[in-house]
N, C-alpha and C positions, 0 to 999 in steps of 0.2 A: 507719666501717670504715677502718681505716689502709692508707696506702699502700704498694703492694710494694717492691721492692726496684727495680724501674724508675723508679720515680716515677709509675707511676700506677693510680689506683682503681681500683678493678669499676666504677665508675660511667664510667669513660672511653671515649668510641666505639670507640676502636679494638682496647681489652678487649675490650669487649665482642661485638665482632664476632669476635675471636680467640677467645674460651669458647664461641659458639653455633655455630663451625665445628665444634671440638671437638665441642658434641654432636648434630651434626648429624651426625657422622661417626662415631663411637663411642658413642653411647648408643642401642641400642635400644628405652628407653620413650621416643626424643623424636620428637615427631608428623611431623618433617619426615625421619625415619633413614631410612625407603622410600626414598626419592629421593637419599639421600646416601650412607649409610654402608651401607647392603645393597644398593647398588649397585657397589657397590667402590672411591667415593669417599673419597681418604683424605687428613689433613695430610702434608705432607713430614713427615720424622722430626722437623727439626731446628725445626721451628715448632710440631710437639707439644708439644716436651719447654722451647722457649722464647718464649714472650712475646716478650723483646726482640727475637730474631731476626727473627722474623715483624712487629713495629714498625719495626726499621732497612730492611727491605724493602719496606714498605706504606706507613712513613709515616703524617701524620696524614690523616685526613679533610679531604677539598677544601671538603665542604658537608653539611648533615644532608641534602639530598637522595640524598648520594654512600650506592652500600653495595657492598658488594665483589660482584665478579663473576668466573668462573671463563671464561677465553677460549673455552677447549675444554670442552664441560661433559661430556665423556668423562673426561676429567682430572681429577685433583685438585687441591688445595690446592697449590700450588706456586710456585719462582721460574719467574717466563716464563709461568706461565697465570693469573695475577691480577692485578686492577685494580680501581680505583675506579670506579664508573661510575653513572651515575643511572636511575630508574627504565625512560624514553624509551630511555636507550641501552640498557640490557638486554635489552628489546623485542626487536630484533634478533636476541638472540645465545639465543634458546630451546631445551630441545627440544621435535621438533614434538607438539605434543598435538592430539587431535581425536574424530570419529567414532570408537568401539570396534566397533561394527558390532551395537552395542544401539542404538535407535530411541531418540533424545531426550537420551543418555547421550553427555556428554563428559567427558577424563581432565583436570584442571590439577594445578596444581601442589601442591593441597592434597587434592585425594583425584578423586571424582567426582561430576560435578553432572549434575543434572539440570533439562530445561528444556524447555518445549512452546513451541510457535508459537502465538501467537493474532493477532488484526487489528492491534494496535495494535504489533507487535513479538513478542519475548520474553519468555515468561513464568518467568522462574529458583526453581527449587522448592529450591535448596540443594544444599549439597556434602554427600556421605556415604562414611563408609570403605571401603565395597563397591564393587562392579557392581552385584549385586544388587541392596541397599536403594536404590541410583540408580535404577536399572529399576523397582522397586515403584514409585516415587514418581513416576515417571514414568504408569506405567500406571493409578495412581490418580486421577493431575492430570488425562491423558487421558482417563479415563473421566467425569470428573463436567461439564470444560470443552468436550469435545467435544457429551455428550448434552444438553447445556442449551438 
């Protein structure tokens, strides 16, 4: 695949990080759009419409452990609210997820999981797109792990 007119690939991190904001923000079939872009998450204008902009202000990559992080994660894509930062530091800077006030049902970042208690710790039954299908699978796990 040739290079653009920046000098660099789709294959280049910082492409790449710059296209999956994009559809993270603007494409409603992409799995993470809940969280981004139907939340009001949006790029500035001027790192939509360019690549290099959004490069001469990000810079490369510090480390493949580096991935962009949003300061204010009310905010967008913007100068002043982004950075480089590694998985540890992002920890930090979440929104809070937790109880939904379904039994066993927690919200992350990737939909809803669910998960029973048993002696040894936690039992994680998987993340699912719903509440609901979260809560089935909870009241299924519970029912066969509990009556055993």
């Amino acid at each position: 695949m040739p290079a653009a007119t920046h000098g660099h690939s789709r294959k280049n991190p910082v492409y790449k990080t710059w296209a999956g904001i994009k559809q993270r923000c603007n494409n409603p079939k992409e799995p993470a759009y809940p969280h981004y872009g139907a939340r009001g998450i949006k790029m500035c204008d001027k790192w939509e419409r360019s690549y290099l902009a959004f490069y001469e202000y990000i810079g490369e990559r510090p480390s493949n452990k580096h991935t962009i992080e949003r300061i204010d994660n009310n905010r967008g894509y913007e100068p002043g609210n982004v950075r480089w930062a590694t998985r540890d530091e992002q920890q930090h800077n979440r929104r809070p997820y937790g109880k939904l006030g379904v039994k066993g049902v927690y919200e992350n970042r990737y939909g809803y999981q669910a998960k029973i208690k048993a002696k040894s710790g936690h039992i994680y039954l998987g993340t699912y797109k719903s509440i609901i299908e979260a809560s089935r699978a909870y009241q299924k796990a519970a029912k066969e792990h509990y009556a055993a």
